[in-house]
N, C-alpha and C positions, 0 to 999 in steps of 0.2 A: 378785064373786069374781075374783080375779087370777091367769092362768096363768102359771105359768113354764114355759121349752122349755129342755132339756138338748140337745143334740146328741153323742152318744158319739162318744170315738175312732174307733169302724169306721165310721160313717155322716159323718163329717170326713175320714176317709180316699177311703171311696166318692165323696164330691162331688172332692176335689182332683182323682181318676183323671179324674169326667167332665171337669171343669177341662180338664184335658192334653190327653186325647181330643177335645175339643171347638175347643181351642185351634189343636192341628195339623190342624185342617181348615180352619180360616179364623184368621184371625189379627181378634182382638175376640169370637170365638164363645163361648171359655171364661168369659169374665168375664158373658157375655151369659145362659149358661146358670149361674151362678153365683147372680147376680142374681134367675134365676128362682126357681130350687129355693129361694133362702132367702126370698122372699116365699110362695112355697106353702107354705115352713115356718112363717112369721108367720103363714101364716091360722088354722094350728091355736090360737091363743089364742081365736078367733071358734069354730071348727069342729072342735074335738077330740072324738074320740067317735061321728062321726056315720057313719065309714066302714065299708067293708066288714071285716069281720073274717078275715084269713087267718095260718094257723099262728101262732096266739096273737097276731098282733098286728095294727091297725089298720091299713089301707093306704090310703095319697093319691094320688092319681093328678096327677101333675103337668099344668099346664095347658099347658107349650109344649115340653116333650121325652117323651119316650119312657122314662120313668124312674116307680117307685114310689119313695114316703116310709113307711118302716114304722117304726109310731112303739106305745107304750104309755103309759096314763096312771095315777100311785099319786097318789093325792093330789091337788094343785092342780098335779103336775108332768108335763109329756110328756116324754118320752124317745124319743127318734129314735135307731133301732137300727142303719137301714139305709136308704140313699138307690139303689137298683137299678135297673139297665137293664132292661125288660120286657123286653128280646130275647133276655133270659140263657134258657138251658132252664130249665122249670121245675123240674124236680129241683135243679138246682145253686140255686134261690133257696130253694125247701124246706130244702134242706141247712142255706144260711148261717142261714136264722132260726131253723131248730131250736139251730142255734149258740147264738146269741145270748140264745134262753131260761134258760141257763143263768146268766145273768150278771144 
C-alpha cells in the first residue's frame, strides 16, 4: 500500500518561519533544518500511525530540532497540520490544533 503526505498551508508556513528563524542564527542553519523536518516527514510513509496521539492528532517528534510534526491520516493519505516548536506554551499549541480540526 502507497502513502501519499499532503503538507497544508499552515504547517508550509510553520516550517518557512523555522526556516528564517533558523536561518538568522547562522547563516546555512535554515536550509539544514529544512532538510530535517522534511525527511522526518518522508518517514511518515514508513511510520504513520504509530505516534503518540495528542488533540486529535498524531505527533512526530523531530529527530534534530526541538519541533513537533502533527500530522492525520484518512485514507492512504497523511495530512501534516502543523510543524511546532516544543517551546511554544502548551496552551498556545492546544489552541492552534484545536484550530485546525476544524479544517
Amino acid at each position: 500500500m502507497s502513502i501519499n503526505i499532503e503538507i497544508l498551508d499552515e504547517a508550509e508556513e510553520d516550517i518557512e518561519n523555522g526556516i528564517e528563524f533558523y536561518e538568522s542564527q547562522k547563516h546555512g542553519l535554515g536550509a539544514y533544518f529544512m532538510n530535517s523536518i522534511l525527511a522526518d516527514i518522508d518517514s511518515l510513509c514508513i511510520y504513520a500511525g504509530i505516534h503518540v496521539e495528542i488533540h486529535g492528532h498524531y505527533r512526530l517528534l523531530s529527530k534534530r530540532f526541538p519541533f513537533s510534526i502533527y500530522y492525520r491520516i484518512k485514507s492512504n493519505t497523511v495530512f501534516v497540520y502543523a510543524v511546532l516548536d516544543c517551546r511554544q506554551k502548551p496552551s498556545w499549541i492546544e489552541l492552534r490544533l484545536e484550530t485546525s480540526l476544524s479544517h
